[in-house]
N, C-alpha and C positions, 0 to 999 in steps of 0.2 A: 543414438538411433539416427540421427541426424547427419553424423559425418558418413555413416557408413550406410544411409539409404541415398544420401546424395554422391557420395565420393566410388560407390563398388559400379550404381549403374550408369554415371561418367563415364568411368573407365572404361566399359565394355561399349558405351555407345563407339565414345574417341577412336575407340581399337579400332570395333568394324566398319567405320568412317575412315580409317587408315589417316588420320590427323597426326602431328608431330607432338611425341612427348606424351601421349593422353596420362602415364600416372600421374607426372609432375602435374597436368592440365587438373585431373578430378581432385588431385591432392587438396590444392588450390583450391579451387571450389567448394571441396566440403568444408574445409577452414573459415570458408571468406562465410560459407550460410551458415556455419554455426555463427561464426563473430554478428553476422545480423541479426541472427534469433537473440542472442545474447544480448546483445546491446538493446534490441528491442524490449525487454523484459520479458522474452517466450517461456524463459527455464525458471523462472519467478512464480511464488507460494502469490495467488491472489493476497490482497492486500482485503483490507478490511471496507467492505461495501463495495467491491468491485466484484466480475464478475468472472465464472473460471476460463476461460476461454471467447475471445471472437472468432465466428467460423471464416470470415474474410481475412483475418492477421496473416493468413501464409501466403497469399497472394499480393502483399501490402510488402513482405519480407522477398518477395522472389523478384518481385521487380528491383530492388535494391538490388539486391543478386544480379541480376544483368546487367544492371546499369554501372555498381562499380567492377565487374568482371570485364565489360566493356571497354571503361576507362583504364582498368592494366591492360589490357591486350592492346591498347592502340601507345599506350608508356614504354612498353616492352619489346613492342613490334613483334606480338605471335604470329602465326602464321596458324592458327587455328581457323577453317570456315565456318561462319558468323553463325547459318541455319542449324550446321552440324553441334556446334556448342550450346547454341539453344536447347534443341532437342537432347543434349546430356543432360542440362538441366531438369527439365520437365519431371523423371519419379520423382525427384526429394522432394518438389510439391506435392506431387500427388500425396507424397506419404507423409509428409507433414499437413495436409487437409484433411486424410485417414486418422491417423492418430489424435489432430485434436479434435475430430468427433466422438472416436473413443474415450476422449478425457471426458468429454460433453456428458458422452451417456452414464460414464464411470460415478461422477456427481450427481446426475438426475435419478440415477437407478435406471433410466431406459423408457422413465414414463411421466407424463405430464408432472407438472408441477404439484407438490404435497397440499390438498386441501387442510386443515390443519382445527382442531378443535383443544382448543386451551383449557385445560381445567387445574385451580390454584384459590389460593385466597388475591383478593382484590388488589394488593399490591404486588404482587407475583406475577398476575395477568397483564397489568397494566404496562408493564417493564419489556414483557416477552413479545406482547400484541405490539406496540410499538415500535421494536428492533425491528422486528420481522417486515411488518409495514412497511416500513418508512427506507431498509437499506434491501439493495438489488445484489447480487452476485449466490442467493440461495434457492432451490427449491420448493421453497414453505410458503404459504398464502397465512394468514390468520382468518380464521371464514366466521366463527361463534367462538362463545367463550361461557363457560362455565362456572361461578364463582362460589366460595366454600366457606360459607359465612356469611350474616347480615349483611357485610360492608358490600358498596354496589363501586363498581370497577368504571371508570370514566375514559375506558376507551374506544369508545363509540363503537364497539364491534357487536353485534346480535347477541342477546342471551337467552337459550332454548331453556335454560332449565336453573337450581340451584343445589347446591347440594347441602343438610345441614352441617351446625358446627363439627359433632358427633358422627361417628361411623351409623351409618344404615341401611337396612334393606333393598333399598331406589336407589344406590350410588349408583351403579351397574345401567340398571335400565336407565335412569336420567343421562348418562353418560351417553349409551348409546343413542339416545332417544334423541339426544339434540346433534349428534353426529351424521344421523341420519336424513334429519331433518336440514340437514347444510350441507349434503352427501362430503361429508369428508372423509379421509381413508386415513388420520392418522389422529392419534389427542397424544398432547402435548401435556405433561403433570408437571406441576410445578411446584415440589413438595413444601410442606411449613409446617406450622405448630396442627394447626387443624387437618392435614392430610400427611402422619406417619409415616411409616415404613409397613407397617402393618396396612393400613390402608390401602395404600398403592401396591401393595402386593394383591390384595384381594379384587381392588379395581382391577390389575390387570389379569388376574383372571376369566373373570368377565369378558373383559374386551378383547381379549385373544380366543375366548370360545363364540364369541357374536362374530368373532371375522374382521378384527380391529389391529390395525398398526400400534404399538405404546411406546413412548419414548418420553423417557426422563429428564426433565432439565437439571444440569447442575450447577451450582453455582462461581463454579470456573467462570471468568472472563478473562479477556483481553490474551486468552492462551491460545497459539496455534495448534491446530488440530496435529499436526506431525510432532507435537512435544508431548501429545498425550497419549498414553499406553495403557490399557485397561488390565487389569488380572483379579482372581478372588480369592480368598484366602479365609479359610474358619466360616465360610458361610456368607462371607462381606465383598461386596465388588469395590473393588482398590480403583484409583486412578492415579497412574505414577505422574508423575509431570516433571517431564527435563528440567534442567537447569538454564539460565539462559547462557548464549556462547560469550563467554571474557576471555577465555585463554585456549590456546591449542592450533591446529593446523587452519582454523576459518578466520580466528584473528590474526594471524601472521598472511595469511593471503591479503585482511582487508588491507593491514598498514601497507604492506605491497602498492596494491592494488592505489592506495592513498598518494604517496609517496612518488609514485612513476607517474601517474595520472595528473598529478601536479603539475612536478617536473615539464610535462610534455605540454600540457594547458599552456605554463609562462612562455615557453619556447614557443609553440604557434601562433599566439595571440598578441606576440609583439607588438608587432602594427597597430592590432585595436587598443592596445593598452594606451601607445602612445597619442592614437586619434582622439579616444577618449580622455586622457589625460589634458591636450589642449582643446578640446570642447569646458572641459568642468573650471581652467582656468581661465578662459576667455569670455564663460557667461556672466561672472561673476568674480568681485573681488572674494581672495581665500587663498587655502592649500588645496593642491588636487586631490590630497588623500583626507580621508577623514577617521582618526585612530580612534576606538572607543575601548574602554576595558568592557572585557564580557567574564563571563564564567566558563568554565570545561569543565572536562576530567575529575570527578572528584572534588569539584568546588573550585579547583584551582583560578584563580583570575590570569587573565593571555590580555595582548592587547590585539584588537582586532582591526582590519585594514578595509577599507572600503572607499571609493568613488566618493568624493563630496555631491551632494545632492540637496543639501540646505545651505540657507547662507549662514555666514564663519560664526556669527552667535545664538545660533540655534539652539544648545544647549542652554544659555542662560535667559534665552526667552522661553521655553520651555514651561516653567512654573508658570507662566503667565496664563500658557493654554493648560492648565492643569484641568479646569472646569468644563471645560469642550472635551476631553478624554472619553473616547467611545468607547472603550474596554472595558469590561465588568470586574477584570483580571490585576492583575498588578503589571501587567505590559499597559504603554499609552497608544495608541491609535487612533488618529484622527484621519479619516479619510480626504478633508480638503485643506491638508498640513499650508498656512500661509506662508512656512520659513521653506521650504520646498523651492528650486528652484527651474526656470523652464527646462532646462537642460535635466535638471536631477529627476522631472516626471518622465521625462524618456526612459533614462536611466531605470527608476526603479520600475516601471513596466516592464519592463524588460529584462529585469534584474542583472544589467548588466552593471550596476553599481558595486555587483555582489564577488567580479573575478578577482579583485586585489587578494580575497582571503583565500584562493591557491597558494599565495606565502604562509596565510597558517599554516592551510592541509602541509606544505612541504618541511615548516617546522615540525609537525609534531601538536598542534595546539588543535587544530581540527579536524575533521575525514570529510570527504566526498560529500558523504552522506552520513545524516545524524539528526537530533532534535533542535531546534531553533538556539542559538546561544542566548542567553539571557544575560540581561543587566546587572548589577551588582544590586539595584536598590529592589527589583525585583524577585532575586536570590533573598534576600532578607525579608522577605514578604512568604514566603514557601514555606507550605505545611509539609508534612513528612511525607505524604505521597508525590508533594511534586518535586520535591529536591530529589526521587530518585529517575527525574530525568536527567540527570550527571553522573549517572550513572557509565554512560557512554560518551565520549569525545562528541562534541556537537556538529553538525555537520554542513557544508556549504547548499546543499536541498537536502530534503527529506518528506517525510509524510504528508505535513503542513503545506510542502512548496508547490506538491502535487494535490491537495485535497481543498484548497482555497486558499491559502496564504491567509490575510489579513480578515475574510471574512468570514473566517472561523471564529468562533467564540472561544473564552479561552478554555473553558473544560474541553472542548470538541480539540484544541490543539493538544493540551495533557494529555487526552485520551490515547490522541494520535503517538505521540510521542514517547507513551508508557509502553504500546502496544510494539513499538521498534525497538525500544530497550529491551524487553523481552523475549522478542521472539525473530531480531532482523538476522540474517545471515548475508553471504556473499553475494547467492543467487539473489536476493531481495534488493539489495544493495545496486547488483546492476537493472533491474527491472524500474527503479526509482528515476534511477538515469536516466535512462531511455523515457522515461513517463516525465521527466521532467522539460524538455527538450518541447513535449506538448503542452505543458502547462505553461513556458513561458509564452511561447507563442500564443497561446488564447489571454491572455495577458490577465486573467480576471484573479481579482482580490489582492491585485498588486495596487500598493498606492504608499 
């Protein structure tokens, strides 16, 4: 939509502007605005706590647009006039500001935010009220909450009403009663032992003849909604759930995409390599590089390449700080590392410590983007859910680099990193990019 709502009315402006070349002229431009939306992360599945769209992003993307449109025409020497190009520009915003309000409404349904009434047993509620709460990129408020069973729910949200253990009479009216009572327009069920199939059938009977929204929670996480496919069968609603991408036309784009990306990285960043290289030499005795063996693919051990940022016996003062270790995880984290040096705290704020491992990504041992590499002693410490973050090549940023780096705890990094195993594709892949380029620059939870 994009190439051809910026590239068709280019053309026609170009034309009856009588401008030189205009296909070549809009060709060019819808190329250069997709590559901006692209690298910005526009064509990207929101990420998890993020939100579906900002309505200023296409105006944030258009100025990019002129500005590197600008810098080829004066490389080039077009002979394009400067108002006349502007003004070619102009629909692809327009229709890029149109369209992601139709994403906007597409997610919201077209109407305020879901007031939301929960009804489950006490740890069901507690789990849902909590997501919903605490992360932004959805339509649902948590307003009241409903609990089904003695046990009393401690997430500080209003309870209108309860429902017993046992099907009864009141399910219905208590349901509405407290829905109404919180004007909410949607209850959330959260099925268990004490609220059936039969139950929730008959509750939502009820709340579909009082004039109630009902919506089932399932026990799916950490799935993108595009991998989930509903259908019924013998009376039972299925939920198919893709498989996640390892092989086929998205993983030969990514290694691509790996590989050249690299490649091009070593090639431009010559110069910083080597600035950097004699900054890390000069602040400190050492080697410039600092080699650590990590984990990949499959368990596989790589050795990984990195900026020296500590001084040369940091690993064997290490156990020293074992006690000071901030992480609850099997990673170590100290946020004011004393083997750290002046120069490596620039560095790793910056994560510019982090370019040597472009010789991964170009071997083959890492990608772009992927889950954080881990340690070998920390690989030996992984229970069966987190070894299948090696499931995917690890990557130079990723979820973690964009969502806090270090001030993550380590579930919240798992979490991060199961949920890319799962469900990352190419578009996500480049939206991370683009989202990382912000992260470094706010520089927070690097240390």
């Amino acid at each position: 939509m994009d190439l051809a709502g910026t590239g068709v009315p280019a053309w026609l402006v170009l034309r009856a502007g009588d401008q030189p070349g205009p296909g070549a002229a809009a060709t060019s431009a819808a190329l250069m605005w997709a590559g901006v939306r692209a690298a910005r992360g526009r064509y990207a599945r929101p990420l998890p706590g993020e939100s579906s769209g900002d309505p200023y992003a296409p105006f944030g993307d258009w100025f990019a647009l002129v500005g590197g449109l600008a810098v080829l025409l004066a490389v080039t020497g077009g002979g394009l006039d400067p108002a006349t190009a502007v003004a070619a520009l102009v629909p692809g915003l327009v229709l890029a500001v149109l369209a992601g309000a139709v994403g906007r409404l597409r997610t919201t349904g077209g109407r305020r935010p879901r007031r939301v009434l929960v009804v489950g047993e006490a740890a069901g509620l507690d789990r849902a009220v909590r997501l919903l709460n605490s992360r932004k990129g959805h339509p649902y408020t948590a307003v009241a909450v409903v609990p089904v069973g003695p046990a009393m729910p401690d997430c500080g949200t209003p309870v209108p009403g309860r429902l017993a253990p046992e099907p009864a009479d009141d399910d219905v009216s208590t349901v509405l009663g407290g829905a109404f009572a919180h004007d909410a327009d949607l209850v959330l069920v959260a099925p268990g032992p004490q609220l059936d199939d039969d139950r929730v059938r008959r509750l939502a009977w009820g709340l579909h003849d009082g004039g109630l929204a009902l919506c089932v929670l399932s026990e799916l996480s950490g799935v993108a909604a595009a991998r989930v496919r509903p259908a019924s069968a013998a009376g039972l609603t299925l939920l198919h759930v893709a498989p996640p991408l390892r092989n086929g036309p998205q993983a030969l784009l990514k290694t691509v995409v790996d590989r050249t990306g690299a490649a091009l990285g070593l090639l431009l960043l010559a110069p910083l390599f080597f600035g950097l290289a004699l900054a890390v030499r000069l602040s400190s005795p050492g080697p410039v590089f600092h080699r650590q063996t990590r984990h990949g693919r499959h368990n596989r051990p790589f050795t990984m390449w990195k900026f020296r940022t500590m001084v040369a016996d940091a690993e064997a003062r290490r156990e020293q700080l074992s006690a000071a270790n901030e992480s609850e995880g099997p990673m170590f984290k100290m946020r004011r590392d004393p083997r750290v040096t002046r120069v490596g705290h620039a560095l790793r704020r910056t994560s510019l410590d982090e370019l040597p491992q472009l010789l991964n990504v170009l071997r083959g041992d890492m990608s772009l983007v992927g889950p954080r590499p881990p340690l070998p002693d920390e690989v030996s410490r992984y229970d069966e859910r987190e070894l299948r973050r090696l499931a995917v090549r690890p990557g130079l940023t990723g979820l973690w680099q964009v969502s806090g780096r270090s001030d993550l705890s380590w579930q919240e990094t798992v979490s991060l990193d199961l949920w890319y195993v799962d469900n990352w594709s190419v578009a996500t892949d480049m939206g991370l990019l683009a989202r990382t380029v912000r992260a470094v620059t706010d520089g927070r939870g690097a240390y």
